[in-house]
VEXSE-725210 format. One record per residue: residue number from 0; residue in one letter; x, y, z of N, C-alpha, C in turn. Coordinates in nm, 2 decimals. Layout:
N
(NUM, "A", (X, Y, Z), (X, Y, Z), (X, Y, Z));
...
END
This chain:
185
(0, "X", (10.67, 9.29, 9.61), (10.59, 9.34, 9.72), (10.66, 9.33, 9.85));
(1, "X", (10.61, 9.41, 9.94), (10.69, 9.47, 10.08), (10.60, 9.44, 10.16));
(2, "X", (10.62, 9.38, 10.26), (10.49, 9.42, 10.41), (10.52, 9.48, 10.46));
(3, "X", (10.51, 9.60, 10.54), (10.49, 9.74, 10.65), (10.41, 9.76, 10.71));
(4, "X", (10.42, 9.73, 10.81), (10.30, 9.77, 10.92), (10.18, 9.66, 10.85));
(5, "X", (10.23, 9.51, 10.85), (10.09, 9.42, 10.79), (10.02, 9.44, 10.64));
(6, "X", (10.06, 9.59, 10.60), (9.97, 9.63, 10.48), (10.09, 9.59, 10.36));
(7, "X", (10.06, 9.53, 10.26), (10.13, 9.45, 10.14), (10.19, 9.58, 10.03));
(8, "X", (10.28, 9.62, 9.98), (10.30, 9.75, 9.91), (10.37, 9.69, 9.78));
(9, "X", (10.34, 9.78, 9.67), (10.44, 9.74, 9.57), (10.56, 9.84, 9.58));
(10, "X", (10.69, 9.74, 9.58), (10.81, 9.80, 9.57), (10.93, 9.81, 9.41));
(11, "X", (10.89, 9.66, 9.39), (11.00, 9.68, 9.28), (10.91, 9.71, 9.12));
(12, "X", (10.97, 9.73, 9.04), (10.94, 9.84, 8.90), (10.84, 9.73, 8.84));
(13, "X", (10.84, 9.60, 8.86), (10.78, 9.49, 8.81), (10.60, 9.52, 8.84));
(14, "X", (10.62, 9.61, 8.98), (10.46, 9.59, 9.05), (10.41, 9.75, 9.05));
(15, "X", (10.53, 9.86, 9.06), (10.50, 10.00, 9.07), (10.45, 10.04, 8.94));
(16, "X", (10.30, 10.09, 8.93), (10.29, 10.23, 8.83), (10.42, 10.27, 8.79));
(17, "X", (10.40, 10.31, 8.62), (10.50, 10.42, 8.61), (10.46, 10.58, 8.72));
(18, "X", (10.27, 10.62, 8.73), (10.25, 10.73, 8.79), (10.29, 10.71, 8.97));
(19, "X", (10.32, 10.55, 9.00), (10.37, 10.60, 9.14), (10.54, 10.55, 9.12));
(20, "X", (10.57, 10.51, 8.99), (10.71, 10.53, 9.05), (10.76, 10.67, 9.02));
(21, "X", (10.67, 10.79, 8.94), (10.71, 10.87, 8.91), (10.64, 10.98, 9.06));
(22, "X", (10.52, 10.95, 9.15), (10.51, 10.97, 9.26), (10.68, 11.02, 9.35));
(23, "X", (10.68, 10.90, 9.35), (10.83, 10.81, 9.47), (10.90, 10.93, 9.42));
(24, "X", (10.95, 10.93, 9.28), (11.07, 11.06, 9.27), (11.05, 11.18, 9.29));
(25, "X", (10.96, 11.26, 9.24), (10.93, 11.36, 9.32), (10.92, 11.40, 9.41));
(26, "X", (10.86, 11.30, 9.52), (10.87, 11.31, 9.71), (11.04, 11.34, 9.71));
(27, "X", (11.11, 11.23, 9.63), (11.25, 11.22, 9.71), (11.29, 11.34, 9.65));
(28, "X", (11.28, 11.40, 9.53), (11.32, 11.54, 9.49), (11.27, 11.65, 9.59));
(29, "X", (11.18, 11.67, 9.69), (11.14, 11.73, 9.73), (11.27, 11.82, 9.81));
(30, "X", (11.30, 11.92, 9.84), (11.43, 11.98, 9.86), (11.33, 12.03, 10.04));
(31, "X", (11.26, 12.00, 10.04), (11.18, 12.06, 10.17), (11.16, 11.94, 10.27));
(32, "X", (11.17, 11.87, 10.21), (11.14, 11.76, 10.36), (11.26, 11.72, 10.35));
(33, "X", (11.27, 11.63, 10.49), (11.39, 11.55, 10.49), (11.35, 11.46, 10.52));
(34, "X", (11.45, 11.32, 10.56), (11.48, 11.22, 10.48), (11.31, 11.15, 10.55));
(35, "X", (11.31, 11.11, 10.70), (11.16, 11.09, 10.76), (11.02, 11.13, 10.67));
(36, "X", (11.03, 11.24, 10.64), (10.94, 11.29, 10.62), (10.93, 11.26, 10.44));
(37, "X", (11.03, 11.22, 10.39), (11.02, 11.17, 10.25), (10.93, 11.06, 10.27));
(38, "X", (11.03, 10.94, 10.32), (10.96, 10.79, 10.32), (10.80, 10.80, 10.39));
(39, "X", (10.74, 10.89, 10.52), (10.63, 10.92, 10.57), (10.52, 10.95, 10.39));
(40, "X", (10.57, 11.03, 10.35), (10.49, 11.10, 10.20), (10.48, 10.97, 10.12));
(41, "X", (10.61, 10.91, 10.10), (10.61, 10.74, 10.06), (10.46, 10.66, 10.06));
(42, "X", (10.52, 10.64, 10.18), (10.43, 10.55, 10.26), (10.26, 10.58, 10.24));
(43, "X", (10.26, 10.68, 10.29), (10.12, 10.79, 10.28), (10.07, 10.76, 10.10));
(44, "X", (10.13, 10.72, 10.04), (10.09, 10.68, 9.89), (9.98, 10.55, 9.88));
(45, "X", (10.09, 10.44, 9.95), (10.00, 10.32, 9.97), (9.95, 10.36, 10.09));
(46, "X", (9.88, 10.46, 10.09), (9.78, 10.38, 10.26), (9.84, 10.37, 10.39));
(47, "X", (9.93, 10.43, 10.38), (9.97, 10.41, 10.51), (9.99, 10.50, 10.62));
(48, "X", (9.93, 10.57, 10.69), (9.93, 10.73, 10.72), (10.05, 10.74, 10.79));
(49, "X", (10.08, 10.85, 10.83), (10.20, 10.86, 10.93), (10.13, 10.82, 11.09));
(50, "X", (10.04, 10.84, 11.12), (9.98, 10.82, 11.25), (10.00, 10.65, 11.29));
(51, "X", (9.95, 10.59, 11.18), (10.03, 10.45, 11.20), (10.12, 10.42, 11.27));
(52, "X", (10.25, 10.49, 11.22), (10.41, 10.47, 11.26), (10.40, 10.59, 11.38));
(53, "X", (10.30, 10.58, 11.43), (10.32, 10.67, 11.58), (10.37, 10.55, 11.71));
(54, "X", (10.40, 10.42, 11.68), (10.43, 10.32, 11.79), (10.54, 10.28, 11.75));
(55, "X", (10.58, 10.30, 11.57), (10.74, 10.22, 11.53), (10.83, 10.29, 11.57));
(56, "X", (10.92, 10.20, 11.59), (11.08, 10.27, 11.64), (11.17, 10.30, 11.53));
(57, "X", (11.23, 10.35, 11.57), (11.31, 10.45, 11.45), (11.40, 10.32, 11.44));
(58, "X", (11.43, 10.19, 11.42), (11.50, 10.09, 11.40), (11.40, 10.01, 11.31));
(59, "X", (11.27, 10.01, 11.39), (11.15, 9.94, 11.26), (11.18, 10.04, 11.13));
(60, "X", (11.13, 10.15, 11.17), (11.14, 10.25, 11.01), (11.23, 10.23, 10.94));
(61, "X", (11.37, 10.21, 10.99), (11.46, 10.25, 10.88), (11.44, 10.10, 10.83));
(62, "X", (11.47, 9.96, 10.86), (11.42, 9.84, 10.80), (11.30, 9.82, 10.72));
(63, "X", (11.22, 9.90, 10.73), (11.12, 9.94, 10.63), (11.16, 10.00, 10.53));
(64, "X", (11.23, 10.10, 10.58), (11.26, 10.16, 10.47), (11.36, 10.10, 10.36));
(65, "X", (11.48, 9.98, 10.42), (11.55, 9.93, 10.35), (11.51, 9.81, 10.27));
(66, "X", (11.36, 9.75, 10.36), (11.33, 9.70, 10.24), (11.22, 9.73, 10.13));
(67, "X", (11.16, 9.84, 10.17), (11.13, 9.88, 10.02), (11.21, 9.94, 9.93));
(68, "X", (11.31, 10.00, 9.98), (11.41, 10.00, 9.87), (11.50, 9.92, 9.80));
(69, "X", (11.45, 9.80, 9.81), (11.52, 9.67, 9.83), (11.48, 9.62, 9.62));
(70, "X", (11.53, 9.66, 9.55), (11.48, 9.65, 9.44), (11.58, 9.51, 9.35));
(71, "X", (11.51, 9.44, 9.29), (11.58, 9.30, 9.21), (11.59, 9.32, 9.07));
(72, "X", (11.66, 9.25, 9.00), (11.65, 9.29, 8.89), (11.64, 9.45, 8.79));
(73, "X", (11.74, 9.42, 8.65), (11.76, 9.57, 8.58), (11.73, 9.58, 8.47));
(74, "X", (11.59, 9.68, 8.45), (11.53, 9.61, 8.40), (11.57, 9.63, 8.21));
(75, "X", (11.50, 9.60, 8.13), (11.58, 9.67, 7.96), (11.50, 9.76, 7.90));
(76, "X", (11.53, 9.78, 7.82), (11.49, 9.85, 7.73), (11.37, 9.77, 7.65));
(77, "X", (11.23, 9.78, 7.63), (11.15, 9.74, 7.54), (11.14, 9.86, 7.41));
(78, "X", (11.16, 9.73, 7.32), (11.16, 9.80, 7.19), (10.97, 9.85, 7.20));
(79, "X", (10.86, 9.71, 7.22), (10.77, 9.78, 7.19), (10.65, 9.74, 7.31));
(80, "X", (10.53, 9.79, 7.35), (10.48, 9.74, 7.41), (10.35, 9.75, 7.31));
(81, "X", (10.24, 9.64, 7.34), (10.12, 9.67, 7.39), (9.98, 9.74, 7.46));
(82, "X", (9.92, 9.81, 7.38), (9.83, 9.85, 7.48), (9.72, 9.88, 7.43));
(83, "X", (9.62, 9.80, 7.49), (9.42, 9.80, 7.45), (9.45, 9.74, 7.28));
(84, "X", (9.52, 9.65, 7.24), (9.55, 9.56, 7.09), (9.63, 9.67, 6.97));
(85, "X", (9.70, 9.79, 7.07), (9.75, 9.81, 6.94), (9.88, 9.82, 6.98));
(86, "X", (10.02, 9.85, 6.89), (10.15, 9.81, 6.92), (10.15, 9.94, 6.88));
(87, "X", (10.31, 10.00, 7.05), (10.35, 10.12, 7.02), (10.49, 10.10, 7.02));
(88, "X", (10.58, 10.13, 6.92), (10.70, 10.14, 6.91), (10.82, 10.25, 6.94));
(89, "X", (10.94, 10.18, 7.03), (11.00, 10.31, 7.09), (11.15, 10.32, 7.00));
(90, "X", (11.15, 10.16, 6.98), (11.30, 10.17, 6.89), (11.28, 10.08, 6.75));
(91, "X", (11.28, 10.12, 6.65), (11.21, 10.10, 6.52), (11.36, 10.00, 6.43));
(92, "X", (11.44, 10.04, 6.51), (11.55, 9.97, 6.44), (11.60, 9.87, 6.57));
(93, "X", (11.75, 9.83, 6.50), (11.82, 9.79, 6.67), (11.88, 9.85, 6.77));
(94, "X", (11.90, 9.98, 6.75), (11.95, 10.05, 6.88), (11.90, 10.19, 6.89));
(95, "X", (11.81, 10.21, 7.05), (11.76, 10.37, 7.07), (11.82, 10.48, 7.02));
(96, "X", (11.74, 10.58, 6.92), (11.80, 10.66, 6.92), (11.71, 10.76, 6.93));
(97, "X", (11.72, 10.89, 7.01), (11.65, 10.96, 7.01), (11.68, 11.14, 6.93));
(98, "X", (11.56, 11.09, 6.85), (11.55, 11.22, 6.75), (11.48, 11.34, 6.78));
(99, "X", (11.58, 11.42, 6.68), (11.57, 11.59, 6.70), (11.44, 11.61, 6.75));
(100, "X", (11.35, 11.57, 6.68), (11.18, 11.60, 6.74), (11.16, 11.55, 6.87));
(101, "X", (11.16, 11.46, 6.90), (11.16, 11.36, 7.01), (11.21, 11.48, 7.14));
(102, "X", (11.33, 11.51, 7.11), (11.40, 11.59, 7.20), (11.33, 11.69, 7.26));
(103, "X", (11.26, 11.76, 7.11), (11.21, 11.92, 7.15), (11.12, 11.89, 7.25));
(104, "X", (11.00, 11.77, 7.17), (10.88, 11.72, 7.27), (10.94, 11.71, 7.45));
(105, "X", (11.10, 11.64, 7.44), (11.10, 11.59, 7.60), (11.10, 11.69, 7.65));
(106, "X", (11.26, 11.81, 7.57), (11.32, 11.90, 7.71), (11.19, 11.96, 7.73));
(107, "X", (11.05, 11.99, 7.63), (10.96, 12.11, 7.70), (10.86, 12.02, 7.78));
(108, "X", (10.88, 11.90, 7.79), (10.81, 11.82, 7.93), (10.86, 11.89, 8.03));
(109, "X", (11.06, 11.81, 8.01), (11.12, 11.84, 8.07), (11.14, 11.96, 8.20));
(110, "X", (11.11, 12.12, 8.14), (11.12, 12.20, 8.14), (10.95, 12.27, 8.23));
(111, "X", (10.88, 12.17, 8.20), (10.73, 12.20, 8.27), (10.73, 12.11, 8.44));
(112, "X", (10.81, 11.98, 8.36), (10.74, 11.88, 8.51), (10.64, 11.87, 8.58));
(113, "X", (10.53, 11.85, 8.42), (10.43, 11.86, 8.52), (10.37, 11.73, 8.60));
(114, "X", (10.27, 11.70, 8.71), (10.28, 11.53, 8.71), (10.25, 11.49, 8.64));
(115, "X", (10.30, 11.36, 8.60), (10.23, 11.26, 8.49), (10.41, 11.31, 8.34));
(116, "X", (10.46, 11.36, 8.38), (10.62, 11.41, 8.32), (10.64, 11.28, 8.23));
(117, "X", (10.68, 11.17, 8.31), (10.76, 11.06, 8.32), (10.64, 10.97, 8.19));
(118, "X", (10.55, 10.95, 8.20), (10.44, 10.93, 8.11), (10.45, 11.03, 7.95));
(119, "X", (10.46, 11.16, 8.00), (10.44, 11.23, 7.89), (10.53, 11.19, 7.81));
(120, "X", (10.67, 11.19, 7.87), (10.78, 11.16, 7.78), (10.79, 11.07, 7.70));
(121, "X", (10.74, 10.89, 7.77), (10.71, 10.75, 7.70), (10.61, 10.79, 7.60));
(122, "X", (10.52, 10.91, 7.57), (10.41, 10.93, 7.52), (10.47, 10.96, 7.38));
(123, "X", (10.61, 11.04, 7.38), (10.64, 11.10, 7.26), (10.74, 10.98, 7.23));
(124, "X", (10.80, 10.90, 7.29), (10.91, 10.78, 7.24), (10.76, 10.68, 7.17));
(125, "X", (10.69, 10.62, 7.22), (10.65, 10.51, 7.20), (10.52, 10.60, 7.08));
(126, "X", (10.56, 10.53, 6.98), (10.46, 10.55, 6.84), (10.35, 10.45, 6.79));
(127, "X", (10.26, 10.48, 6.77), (10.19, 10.35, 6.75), (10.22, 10.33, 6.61));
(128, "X", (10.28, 10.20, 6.56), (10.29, 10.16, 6.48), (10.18, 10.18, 6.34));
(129, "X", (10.03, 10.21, 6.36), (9.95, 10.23, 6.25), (9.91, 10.36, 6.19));
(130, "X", (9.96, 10.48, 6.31), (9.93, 10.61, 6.25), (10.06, 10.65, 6.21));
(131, "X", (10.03, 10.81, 6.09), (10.13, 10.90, 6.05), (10.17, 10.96, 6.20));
(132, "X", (10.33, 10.99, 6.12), (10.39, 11.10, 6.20), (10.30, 11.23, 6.27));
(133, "X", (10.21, 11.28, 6.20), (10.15, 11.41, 6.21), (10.01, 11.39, 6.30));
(134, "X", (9.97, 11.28, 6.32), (9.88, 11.16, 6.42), (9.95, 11.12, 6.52));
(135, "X", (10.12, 11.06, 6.52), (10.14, 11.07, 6.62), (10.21, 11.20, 6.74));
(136, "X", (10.20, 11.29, 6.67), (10.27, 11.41, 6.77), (10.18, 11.52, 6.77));
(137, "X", (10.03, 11.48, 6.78), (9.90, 11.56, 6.77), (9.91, 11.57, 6.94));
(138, "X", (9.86, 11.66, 6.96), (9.84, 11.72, 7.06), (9.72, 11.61, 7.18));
(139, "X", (9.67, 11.60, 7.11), (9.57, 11.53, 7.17), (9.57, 11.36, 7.16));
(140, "X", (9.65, 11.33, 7.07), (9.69, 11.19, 7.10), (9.78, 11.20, 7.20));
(141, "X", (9.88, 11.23, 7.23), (9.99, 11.27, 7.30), (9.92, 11.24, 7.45));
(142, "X", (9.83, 11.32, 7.42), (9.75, 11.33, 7.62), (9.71, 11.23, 7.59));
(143, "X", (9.59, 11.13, 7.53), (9.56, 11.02, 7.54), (9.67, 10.91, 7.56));
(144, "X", (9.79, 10.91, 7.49), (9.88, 10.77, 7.51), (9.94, 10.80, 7.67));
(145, "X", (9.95, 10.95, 7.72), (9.99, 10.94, 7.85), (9.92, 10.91, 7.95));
(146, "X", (9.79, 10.92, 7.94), (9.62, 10.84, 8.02), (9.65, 10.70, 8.01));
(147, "X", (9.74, 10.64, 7.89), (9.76, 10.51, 7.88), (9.85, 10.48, 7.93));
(148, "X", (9.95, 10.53, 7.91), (10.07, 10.46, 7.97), (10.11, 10.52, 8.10));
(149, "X", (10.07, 10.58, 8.22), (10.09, 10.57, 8.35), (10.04, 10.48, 8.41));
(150, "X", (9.98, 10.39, 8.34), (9.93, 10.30, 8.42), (10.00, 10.18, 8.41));
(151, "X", (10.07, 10.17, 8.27), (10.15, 10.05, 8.29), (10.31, 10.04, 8.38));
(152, "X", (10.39, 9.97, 8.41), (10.47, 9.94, 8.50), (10.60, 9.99, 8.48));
(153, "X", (10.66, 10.00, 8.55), (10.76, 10.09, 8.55), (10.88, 10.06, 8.54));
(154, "X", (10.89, 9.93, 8.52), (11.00, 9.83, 8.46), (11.03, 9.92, 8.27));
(155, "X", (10.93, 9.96, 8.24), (10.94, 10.00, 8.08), (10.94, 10.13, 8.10));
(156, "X", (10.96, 10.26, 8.20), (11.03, 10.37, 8.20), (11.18, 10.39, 8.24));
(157, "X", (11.20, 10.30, 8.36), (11.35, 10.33, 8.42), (11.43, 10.33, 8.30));
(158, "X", (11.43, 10.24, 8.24), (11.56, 10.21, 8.08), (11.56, 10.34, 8.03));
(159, "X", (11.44, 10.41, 8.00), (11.44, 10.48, 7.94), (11.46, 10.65, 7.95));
(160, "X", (11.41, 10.66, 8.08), (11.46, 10.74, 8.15), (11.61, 10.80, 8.21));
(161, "X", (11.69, 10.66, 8.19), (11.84, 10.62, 8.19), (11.90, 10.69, 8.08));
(162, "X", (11.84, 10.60, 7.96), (11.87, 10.67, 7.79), (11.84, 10.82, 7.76));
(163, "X", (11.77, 10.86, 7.82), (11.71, 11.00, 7.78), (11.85, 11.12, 7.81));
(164, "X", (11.80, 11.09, 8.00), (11.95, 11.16, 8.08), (12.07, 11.17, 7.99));
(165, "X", (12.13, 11.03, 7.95), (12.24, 11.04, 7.92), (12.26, 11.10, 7.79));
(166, "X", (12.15, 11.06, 7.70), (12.17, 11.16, 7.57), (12.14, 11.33, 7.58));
(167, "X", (12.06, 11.36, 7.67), (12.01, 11.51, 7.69), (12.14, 11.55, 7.74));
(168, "X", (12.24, 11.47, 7.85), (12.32, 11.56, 7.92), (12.46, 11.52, 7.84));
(169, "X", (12.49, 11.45, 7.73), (12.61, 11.47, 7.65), (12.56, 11.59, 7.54));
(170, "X", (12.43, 11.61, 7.52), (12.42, 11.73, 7.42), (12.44, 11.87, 7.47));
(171, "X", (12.42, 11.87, 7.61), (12.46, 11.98, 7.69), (12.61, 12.00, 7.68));
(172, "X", (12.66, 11.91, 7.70), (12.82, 11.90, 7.72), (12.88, 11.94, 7.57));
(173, "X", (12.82, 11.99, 7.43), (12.85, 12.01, 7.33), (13.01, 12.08, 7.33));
(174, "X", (13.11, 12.13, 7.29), (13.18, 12.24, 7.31), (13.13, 12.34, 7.26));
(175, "X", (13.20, 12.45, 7.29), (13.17, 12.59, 7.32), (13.17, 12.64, 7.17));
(176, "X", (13.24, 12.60, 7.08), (13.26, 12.66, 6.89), (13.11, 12.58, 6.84));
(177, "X", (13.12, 12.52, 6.89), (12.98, 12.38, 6.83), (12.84, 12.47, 6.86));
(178, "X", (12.82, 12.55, 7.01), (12.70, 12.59, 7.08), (12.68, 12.73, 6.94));
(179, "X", (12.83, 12.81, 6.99), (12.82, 12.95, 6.90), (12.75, 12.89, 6.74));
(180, "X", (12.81, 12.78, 6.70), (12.73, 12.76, 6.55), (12.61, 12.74, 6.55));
(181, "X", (12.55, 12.65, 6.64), (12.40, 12.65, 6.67), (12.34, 12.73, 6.71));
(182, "X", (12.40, 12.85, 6.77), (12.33, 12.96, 6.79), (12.36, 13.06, 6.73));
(183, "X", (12.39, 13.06, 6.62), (12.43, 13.14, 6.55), (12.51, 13.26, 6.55));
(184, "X", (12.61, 13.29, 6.70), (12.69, 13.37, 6.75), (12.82, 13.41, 6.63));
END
């Protein structure tokens, strides 16, 4: 937690929503504001209007600003979490891997962004341990585990959001005889 202007905020991934750490990237993805007007949208999440910071000095702000972004700890990978007594599983063996299906579900998150993305995505990794396959990539369980899991903390998306990137963007990187086979050219 951060004080700003007296009011207490959550900063590091331990205390943020996954839906406001997934808030925070979007603002900063924002290609229309700049940099003031990011952290004001920020801020404006917890409660804090911009009319507030009509007396701070552009030296308070930016110390505000550095220490909410002042983040400790990195966080891991959870194989499984918890949620309302039932166990959902992301890595079923010892090391992440993410599968052809898995994929299709992300890029066409991906490819929507809609809010709540960042959720959708943990929705298709994390399986509940008790149902079939065909229960867990139902349409309407899917939206229910994402109702669930934006609420939990955001220490259990960054990892995974990390792993995703880097697998999605070496599959891009395929060579060019590899793409023509897959596409049948």
């Amino acid at each position: 937690m951060v004080t700003i202007l007296d009011k207490t905020i959550p900063n590091q991934l331990t205390e943020l929503t996954i839906q406001q750490f997934e808030d925070i990237t979007t603002i900063h993805a924002d290609k229309e504001l700049d940099v003031i007007e990011k952290y004001l949208k920020i801020f404006e999440l917890f409660k804090i209007s911009e009319d507030e910071f009509e007396n701070t000095s552009f030296e308070d702000f930016k110390l505000y600003i550095k220490l909410f972004n002042t983040i400790q700890g990195k966080p891991k990978l959870k194989k499984s979490i918890m949620i309302n007594g039932y166990k959902y599983v992301a890595i079923p063996d010892k090391k992440f891997k993410l599968s052809v299906k898995d994929t299709k579900f992300i890029e066409k998150i991906l490819n929507k962004k809609n809010r709540g993305y960042i959720s959708e995505m943990l929705s298709v990794l994390f399986k509940r341990e008790d149902l079939s396959k065909v229960e867990h990539y139902d349409k309407a369980h899917l939206k229910f585990k994402t109702h669930l899991i934006k609420d939990l903390k955001a220490e259990i998306a960054l990892p995974y959001i990390i792993e995703i990137n880097e697998k999605i963007t070496k599959s891009l990187n395929i060579d060019d005889a590899t793409t023509e086979v897959m596409e049948g050219d």
